[in-house]
N, CA, C and O atoms as a GROMACS GRO file, in nm:
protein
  332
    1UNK      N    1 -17.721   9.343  -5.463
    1UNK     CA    2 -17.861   9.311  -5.443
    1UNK      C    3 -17.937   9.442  -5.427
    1UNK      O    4 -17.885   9.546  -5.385
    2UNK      N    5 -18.061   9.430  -5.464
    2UNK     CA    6 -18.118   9.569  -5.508
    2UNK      C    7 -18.225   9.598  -5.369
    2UNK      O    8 -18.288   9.503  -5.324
    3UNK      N    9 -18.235   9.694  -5.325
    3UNK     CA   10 -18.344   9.765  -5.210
    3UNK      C   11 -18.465   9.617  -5.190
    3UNK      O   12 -18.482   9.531  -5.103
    4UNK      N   13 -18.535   9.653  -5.338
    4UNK     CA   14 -18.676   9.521  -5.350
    4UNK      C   15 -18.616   9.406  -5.309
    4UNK      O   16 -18.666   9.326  -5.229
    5UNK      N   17 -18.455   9.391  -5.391
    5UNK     CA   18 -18.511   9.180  -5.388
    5UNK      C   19 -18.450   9.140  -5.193
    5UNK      O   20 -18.471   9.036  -5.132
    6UNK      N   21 -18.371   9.272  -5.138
    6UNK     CA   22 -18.305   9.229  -4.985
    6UNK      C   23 -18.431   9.253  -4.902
    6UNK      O   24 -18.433   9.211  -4.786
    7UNK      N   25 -18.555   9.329  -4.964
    7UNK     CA   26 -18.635   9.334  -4.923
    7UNK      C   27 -18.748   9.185  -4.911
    7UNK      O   28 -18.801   9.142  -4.809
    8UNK      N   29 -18.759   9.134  -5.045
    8UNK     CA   30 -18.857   9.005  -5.074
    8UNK      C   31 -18.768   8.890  -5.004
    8UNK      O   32 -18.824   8.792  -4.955
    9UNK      N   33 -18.586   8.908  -4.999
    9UNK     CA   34 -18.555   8.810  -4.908
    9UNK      C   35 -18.572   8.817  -4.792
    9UNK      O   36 -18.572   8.711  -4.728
   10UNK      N   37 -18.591   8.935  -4.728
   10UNK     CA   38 -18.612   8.920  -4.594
   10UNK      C   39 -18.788   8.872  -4.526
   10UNK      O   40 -18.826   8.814  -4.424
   11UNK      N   41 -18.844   8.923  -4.625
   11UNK     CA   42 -18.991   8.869  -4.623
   11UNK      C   43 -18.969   8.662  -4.638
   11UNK      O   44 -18.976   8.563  -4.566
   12UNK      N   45 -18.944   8.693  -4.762
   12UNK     CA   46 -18.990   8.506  -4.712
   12UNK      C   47 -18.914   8.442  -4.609
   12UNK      O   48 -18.960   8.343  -4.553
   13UNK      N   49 -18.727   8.519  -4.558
   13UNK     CA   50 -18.707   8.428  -4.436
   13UNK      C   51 -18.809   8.484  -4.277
   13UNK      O   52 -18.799   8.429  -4.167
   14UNK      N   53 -18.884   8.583  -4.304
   14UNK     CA   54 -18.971   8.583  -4.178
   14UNK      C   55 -19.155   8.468  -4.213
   14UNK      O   56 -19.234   8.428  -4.128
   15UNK      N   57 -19.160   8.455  -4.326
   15UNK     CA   58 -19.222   8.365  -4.356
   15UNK      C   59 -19.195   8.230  -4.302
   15UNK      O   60 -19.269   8.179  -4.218
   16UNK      N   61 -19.095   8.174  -4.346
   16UNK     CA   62 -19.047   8.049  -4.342
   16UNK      C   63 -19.006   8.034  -4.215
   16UNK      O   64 -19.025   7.920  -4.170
   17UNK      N   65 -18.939   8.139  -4.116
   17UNK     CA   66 -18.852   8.162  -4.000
   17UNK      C   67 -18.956   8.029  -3.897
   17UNK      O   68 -18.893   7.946  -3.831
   18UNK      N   69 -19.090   8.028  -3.898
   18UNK     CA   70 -19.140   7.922  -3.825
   18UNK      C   71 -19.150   7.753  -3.813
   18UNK      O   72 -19.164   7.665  -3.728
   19UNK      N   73 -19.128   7.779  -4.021
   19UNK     CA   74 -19.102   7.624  -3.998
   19UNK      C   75 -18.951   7.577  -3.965
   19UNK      O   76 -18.905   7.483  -3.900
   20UNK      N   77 -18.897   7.677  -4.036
   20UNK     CA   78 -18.697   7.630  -3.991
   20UNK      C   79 -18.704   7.612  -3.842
   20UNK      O   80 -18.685   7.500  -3.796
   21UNK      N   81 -18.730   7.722  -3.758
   21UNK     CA   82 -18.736   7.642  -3.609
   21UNK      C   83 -18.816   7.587  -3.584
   21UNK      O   84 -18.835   7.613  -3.465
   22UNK      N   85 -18.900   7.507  -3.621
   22UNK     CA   86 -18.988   7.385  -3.570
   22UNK      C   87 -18.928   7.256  -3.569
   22UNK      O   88 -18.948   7.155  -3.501
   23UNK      N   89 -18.814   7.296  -3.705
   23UNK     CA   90 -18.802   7.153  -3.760
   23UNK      C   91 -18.585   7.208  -3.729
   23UNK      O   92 -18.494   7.152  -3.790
   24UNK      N   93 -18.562   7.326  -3.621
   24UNK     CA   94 -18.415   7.329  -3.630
   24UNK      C   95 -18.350   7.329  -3.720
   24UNK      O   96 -18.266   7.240  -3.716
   25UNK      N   97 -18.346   7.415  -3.840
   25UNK     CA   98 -18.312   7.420  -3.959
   25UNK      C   99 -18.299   7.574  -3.973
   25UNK      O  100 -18.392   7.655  -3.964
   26UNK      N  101 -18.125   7.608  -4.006
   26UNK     CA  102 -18.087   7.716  -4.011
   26UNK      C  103 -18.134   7.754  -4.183
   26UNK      O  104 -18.106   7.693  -4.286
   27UNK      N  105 -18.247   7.928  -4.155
   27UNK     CA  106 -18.246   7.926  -4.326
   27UNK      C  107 -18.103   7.978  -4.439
   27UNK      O  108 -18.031   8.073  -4.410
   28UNK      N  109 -18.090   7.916  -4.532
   28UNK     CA  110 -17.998   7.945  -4.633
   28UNK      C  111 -18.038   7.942  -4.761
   28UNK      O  112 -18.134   7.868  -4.785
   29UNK      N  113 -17.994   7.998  -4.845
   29UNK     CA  114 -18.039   7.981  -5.020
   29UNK      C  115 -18.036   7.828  -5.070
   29UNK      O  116 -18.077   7.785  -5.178
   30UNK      N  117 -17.976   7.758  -4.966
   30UNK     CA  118 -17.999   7.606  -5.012
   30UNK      C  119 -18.134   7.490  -4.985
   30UNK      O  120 -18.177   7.378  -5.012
   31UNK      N  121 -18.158   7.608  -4.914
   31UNK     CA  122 -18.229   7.528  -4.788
   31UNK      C  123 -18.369   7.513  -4.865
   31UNK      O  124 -18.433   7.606  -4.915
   32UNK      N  125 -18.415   7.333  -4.864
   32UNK     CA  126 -18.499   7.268  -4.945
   32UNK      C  127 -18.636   7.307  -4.848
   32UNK      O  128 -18.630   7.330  -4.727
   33UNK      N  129 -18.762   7.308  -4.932
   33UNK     CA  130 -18.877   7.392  -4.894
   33UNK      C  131 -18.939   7.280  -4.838
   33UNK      O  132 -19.008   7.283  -4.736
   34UNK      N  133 -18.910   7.156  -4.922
   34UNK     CA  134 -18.998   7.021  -4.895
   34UNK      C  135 -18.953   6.940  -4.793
   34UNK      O  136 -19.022   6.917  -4.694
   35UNK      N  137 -18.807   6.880  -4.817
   35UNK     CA  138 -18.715   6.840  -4.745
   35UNK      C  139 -18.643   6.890  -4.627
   35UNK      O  140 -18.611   6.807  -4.542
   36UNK      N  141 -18.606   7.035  -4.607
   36UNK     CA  142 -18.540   7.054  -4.531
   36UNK      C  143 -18.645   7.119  -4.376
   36UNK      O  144 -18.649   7.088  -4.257
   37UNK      N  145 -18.710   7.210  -4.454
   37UNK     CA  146 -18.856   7.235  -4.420
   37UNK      C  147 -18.951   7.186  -4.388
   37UNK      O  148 -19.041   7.252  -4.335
   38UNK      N  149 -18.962   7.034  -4.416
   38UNK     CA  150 -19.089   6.959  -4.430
   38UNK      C  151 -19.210   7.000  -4.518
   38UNK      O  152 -19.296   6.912  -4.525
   39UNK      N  153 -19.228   7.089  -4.571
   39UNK     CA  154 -19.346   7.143  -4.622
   39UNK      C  155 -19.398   7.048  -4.723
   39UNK      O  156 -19.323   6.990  -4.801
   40UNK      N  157 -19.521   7.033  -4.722
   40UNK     CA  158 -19.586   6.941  -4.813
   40UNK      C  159 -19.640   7.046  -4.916
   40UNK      O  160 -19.618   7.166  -4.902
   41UNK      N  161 -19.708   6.999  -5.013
   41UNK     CA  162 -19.774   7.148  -5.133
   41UNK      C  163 -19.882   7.166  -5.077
   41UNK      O  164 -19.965   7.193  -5.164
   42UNK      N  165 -19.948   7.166  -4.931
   42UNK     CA  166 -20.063   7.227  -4.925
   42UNK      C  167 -19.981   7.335  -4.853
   42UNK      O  168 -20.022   7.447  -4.881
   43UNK      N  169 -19.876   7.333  -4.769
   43UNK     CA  170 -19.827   7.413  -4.676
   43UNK      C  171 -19.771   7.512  -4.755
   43UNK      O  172 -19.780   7.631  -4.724
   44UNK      N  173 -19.716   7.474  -4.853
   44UNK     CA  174 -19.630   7.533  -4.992
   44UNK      C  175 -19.731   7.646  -5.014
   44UNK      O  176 -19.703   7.762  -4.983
   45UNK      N  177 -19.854   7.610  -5.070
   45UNK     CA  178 -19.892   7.730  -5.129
   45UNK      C  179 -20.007   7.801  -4.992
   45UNK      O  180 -20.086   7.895  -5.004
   46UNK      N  181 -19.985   7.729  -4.890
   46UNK     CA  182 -20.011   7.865  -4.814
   46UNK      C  183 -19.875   7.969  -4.812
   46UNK      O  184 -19.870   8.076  -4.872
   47UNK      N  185 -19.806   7.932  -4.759
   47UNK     CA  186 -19.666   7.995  -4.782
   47UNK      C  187 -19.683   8.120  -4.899
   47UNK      O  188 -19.684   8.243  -4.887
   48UNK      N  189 -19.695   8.038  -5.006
   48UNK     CA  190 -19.737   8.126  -5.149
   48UNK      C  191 -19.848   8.258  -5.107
   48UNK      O  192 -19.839   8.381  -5.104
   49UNK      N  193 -19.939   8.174  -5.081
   49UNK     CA  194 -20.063   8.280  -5.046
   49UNK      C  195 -19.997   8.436  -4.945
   49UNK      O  196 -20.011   8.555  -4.973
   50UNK      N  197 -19.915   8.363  -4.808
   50UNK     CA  198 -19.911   8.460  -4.779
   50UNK      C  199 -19.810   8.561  -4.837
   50UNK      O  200 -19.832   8.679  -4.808
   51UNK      N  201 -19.681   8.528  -4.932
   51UNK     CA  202 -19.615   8.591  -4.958
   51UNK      C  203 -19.652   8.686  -5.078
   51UNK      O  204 -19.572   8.769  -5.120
   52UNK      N  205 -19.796   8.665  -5.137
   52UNK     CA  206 -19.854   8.723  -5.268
   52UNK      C  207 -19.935   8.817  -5.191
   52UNK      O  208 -19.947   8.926  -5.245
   53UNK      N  209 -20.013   8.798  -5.041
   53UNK     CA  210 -20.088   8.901  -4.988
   53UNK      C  211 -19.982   9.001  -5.003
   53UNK      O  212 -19.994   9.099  -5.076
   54UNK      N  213 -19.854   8.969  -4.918
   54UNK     CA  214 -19.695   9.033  -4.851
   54UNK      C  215 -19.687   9.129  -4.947
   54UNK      O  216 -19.700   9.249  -4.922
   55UNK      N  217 -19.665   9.078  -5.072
   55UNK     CA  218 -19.591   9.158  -5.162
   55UNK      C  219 -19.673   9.225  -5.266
   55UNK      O  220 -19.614   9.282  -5.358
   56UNK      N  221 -19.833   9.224  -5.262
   56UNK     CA  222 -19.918   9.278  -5.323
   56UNK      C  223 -19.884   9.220  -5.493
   56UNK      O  224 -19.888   9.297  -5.589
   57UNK      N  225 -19.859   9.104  -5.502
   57UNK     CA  226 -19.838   9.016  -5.645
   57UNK      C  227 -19.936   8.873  -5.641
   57UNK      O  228 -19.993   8.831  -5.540
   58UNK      N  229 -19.940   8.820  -5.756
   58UNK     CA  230 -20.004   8.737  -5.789
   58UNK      C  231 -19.901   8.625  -5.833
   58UNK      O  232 -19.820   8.655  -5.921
   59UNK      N  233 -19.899   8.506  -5.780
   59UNK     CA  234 -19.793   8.379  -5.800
   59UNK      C  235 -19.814   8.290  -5.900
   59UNK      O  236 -19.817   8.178  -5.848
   60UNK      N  237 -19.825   8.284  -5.984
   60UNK     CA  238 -19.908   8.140  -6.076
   60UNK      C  239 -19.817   8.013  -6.001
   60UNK      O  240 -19.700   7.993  -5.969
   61UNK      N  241 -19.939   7.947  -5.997
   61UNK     CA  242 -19.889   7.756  -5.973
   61UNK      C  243 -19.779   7.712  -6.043
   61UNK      O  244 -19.692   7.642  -5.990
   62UNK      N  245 -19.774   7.768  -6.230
   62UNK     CA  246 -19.668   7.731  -6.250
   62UNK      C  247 -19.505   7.758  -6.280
   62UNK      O  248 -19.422   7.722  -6.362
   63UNK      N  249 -19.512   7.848  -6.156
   63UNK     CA  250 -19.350   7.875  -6.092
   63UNK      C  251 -19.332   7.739  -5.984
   63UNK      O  252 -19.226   7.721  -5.924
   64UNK      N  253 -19.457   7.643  -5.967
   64UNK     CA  254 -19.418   7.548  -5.844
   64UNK      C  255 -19.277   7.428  -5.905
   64UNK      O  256 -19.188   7.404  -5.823
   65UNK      N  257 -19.268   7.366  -6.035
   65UNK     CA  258 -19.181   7.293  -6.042
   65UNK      C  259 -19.018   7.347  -6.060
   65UNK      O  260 -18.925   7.266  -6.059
   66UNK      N  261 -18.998   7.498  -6.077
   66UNK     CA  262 -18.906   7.611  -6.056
   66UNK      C  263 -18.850   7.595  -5.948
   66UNK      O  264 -18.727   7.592  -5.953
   67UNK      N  265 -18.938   7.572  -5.771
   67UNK     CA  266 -18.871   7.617  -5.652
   67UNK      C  267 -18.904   7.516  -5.555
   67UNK      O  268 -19.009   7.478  -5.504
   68UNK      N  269 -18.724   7.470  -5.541
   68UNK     CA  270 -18.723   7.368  -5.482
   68UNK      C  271 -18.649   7.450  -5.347
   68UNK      O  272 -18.666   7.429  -5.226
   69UNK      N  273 -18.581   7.527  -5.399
   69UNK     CA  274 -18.559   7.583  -5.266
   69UNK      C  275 -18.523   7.765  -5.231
   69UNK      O  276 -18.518   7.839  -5.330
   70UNK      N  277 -18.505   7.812  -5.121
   70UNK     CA  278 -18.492   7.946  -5.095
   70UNK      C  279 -18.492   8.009  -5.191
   70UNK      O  280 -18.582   8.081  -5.235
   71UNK      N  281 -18.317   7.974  -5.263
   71UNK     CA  282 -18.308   8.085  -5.349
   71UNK      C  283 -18.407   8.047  -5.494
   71UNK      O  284 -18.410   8.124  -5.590
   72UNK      N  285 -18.451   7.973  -5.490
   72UNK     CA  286 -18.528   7.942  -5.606
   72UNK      C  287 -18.625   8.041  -5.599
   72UNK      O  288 -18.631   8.130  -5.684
   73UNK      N  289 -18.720   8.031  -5.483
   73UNK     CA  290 -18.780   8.111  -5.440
   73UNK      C  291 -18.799   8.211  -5.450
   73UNK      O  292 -18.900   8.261  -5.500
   74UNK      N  293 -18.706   8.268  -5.403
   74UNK     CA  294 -18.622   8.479  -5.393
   74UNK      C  295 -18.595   8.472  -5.587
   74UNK      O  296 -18.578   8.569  -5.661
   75UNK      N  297 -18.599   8.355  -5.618
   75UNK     CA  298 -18.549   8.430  -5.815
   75UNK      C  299 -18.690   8.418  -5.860
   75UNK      O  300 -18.747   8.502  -5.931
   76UNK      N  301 -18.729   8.336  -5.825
   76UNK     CA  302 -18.872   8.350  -5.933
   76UNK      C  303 -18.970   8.486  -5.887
   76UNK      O  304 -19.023   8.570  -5.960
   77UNK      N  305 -18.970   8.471  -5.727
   77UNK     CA  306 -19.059   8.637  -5.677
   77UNK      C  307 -18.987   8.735  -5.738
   77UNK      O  308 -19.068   8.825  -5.763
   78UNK      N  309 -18.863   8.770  -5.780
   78UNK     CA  310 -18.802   8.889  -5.813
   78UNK      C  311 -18.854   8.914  -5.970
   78UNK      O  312 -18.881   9.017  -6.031
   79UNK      N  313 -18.854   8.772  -6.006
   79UNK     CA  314 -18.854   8.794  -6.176
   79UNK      C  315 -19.017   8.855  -6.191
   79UNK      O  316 -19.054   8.937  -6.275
   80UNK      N  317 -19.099   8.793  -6.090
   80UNK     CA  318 -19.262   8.845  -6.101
   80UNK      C  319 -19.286   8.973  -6.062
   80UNK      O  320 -19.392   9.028  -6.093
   81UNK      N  321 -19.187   9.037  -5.986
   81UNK     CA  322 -19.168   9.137  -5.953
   81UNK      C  323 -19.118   9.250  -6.035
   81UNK      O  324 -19.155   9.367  -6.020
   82UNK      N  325 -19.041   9.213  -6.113
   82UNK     CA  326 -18.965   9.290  -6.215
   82UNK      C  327 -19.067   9.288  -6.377
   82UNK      O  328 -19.080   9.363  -6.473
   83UNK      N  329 -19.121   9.160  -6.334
   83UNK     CA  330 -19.215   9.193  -6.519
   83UNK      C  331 -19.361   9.253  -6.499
   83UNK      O  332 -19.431   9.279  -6.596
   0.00000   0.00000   0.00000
């Protein structure tokens, strides 16, 4: 794993780190954004918002049917990251 992407993973689990303990949910690359998380898509793309301030990138909406969960997540930011 490269400097950036242990970097963008550690960003979204301090992102997310509030809803996993709200809702007692250890984070993992499995771990569902909607389901495991609770997050509905308004919460979703705050989430988004803040991780595009985070990382000084721009997210398009349509990476949303892409990421269902963590690691979905950590692949699509890397790939926006890398192009």
């Amino acid at each position: 794993m490269s400097e950036r992407a242990a970097e963008t993973r550690a960003l979204i689990f301090e992102v997310l780190r509030p809803f996993a303990d709200k809702k007692g949910v250890e984070l993992a690359d499995g771990t569902e954004l909607a389901t495991d998380l609770d997050l509905d898509s308004m919460k979703i793309m705050e989430v988004l918002l803040e991780l595009e301030d985070r990382l000084d990138i721009s997210i398009p909406q349509n990476i949303l049917p892409n990421v269902r969960t963590l690691a979905d997540l950590e692949r699509e930011l890397d790939a926006l990251q890398t192009s």
